[in-house]
N, C-alpha and C positions, 0 to 999 in steps of 0.2 A: 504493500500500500504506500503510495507517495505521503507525503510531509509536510508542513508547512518550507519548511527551508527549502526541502527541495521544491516546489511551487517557487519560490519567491526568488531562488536559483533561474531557474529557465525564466521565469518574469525579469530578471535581470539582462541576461545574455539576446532576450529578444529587444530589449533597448536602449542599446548599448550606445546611441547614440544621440540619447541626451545627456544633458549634466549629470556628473557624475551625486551632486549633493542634492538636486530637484526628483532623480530617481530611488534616492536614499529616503528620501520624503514619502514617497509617494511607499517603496516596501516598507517603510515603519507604519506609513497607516494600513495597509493590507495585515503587519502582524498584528496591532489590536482589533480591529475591526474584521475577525477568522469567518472567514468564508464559510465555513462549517454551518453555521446561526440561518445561511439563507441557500443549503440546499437543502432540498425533499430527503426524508428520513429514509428514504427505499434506498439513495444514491450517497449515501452518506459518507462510504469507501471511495468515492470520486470524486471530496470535498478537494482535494487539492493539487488535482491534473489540471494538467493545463489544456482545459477542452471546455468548449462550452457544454449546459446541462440541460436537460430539460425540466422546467417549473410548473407546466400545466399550459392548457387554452394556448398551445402550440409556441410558447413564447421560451424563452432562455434566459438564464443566467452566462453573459461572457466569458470568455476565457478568459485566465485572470492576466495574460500578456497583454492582448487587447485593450482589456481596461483601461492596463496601467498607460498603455501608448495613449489614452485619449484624456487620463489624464494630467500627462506630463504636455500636454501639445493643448492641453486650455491653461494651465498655468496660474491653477488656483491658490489666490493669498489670504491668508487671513483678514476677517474682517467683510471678506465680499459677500454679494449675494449672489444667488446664482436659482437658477433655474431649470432642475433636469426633466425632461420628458422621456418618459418611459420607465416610469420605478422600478417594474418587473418584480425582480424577489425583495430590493431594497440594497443591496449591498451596495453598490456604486452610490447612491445617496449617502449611505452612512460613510462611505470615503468622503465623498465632497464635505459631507458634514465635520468631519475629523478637523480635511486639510484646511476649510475655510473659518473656522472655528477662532473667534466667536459671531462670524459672519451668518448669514441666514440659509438654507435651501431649501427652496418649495421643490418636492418632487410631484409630477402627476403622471397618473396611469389610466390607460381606456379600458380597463377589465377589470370591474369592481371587486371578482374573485380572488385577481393576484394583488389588490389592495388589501386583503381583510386578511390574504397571509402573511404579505410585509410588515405589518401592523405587528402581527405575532413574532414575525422572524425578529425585527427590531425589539421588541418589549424582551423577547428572549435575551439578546443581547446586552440589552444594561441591565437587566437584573444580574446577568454573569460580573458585567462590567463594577456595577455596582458593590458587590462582593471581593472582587479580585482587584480592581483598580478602578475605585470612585474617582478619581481625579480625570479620569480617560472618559466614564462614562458623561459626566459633566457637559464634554464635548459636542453631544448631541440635544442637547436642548433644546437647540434652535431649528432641529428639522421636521418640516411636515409635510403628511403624504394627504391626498386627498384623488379622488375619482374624475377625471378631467378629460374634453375631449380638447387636446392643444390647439391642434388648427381650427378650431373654431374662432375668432376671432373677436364676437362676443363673449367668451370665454372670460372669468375677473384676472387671467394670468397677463392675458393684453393689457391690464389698465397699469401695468407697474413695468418698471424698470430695471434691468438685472446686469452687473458683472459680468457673469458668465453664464450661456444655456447652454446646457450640456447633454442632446439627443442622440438617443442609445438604441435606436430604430431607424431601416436604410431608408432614402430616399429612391421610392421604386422610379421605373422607366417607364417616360409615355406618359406622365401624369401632373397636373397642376402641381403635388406636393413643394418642387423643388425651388416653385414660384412663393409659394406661401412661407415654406422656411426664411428664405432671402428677405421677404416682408415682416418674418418674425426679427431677422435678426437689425432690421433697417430699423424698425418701431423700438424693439424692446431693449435693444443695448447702449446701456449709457457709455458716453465718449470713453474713449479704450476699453470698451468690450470686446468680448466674443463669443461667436458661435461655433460649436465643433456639431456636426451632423456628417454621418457618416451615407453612401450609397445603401442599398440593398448588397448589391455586388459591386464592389468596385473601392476607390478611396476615400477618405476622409476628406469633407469639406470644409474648409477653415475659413469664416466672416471673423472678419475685424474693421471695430467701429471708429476708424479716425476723422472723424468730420465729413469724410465720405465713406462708404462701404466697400472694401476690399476682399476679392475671395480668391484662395488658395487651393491646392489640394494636394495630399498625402504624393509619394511615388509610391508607401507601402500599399495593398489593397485589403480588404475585410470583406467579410459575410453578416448582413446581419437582417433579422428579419425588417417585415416594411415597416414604414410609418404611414397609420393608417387612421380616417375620420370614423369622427362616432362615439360613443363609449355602449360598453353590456357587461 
């Protein structure tokens, strides 16, 4: 059975080309905030491959390299706010929560299902935290999941302003979505923000807000399910 070390081993070696003290960051909040808490009890032996999981209602928990690439390339500080779509199991929330600490993250999710288990996967978690390292679980305070369809634009996640959003769902081919992201990230990021949104199939798209809107993209590529309207 793999390890946390060894997880955070291969999450290292696959990014190897960031900062060596921003990647140090980002495995020190992977070691408190143990992936274990937010996978399903059947795959529990698979808590720490480096593979994505399956969570239910066809969605995933990332692989934890992935993750870590998306979030060493938003470049979260303490203090921000940030805004993730797609809470899934919650683990990637409880990072941003960690590194942006004592900054804010709204997470939302379109599947009221894998809200009601994040809720649990998270409560599980600081009460460990709570027990073993109260000063760690403190950290999360300021995070809250709620049931949201993102691209809705009437939506109350439109009416605020964020540091960084951080979507963990691709942007499919053929489809408005990619239009709507660019308008999320025009509206909602305040001057030097960003948005990291990743394809379905393909690489990471990187918005950054300097007075005009500028976008990048990865040469690495990922797999990731779509971003989709609606919530159930």
């Amino acid at each position: 059975m793999n390890t946390m070390e060894s997880m955070l081993n291969r999450v290292s070696k696959n990014n190897r080309q960031f900062e060596e003290k921003d990647l140090e960051r980002v495995l020190n909040a992977m070691r408190i905030i143990d992936r274990k808490f937010f996978v399903p009890s059947a795959m529990q032996n698979s808590s720490y491959e480096n593979i994505p999981l399956q969570i239910g209602k066809g969605q995933t928990i990332s692989q934890p390299s992935t993750v870590a690439a998306m979030l060493l390339y938003a470049e979260p500080e303490p203090k921000m706010s940030v805004l993730e779509v797609g809470a899934g199991s919650g683990w990637n929330a409880c990072l941003i929560q960690y590194l942006v600490h004592p900054g804010k993250v709204l997470a939302v999710e379109r599947i009221s299902f894998l809200v009601e288990n994040t809720e649990k996967n998270i409560a599980n978690l600081r009460e460990y935290l709570k027990e073993k390292k109260p000063k760690e679980a403190a950290k999360l305070n300021n995070l809250r999941i709620r049931t949201e369809n993102a691209l809705d634009e009437n939506s109350c996640i439109w009416q605020k302003k964020y540091d960084r959003i951080i979507i963990t769902a691709g942007i499919p081919l053929n489809t408005d979505v990619g239009d709507i992201v660019q308008k999320m990230a025009d509206k909602l990021l305040k001057e030097k923000g960003m948005l990291i949104c990743p394809e379905v199939e393909g690489p990471l798209r990187i918005y950054r807000k300097n007075k005009e809107l500028t976008i990048e993209q990865t040469e690495s590529r990922y797999v990731f399910v779509p971003l989709l309207f609606g919530v159930e």
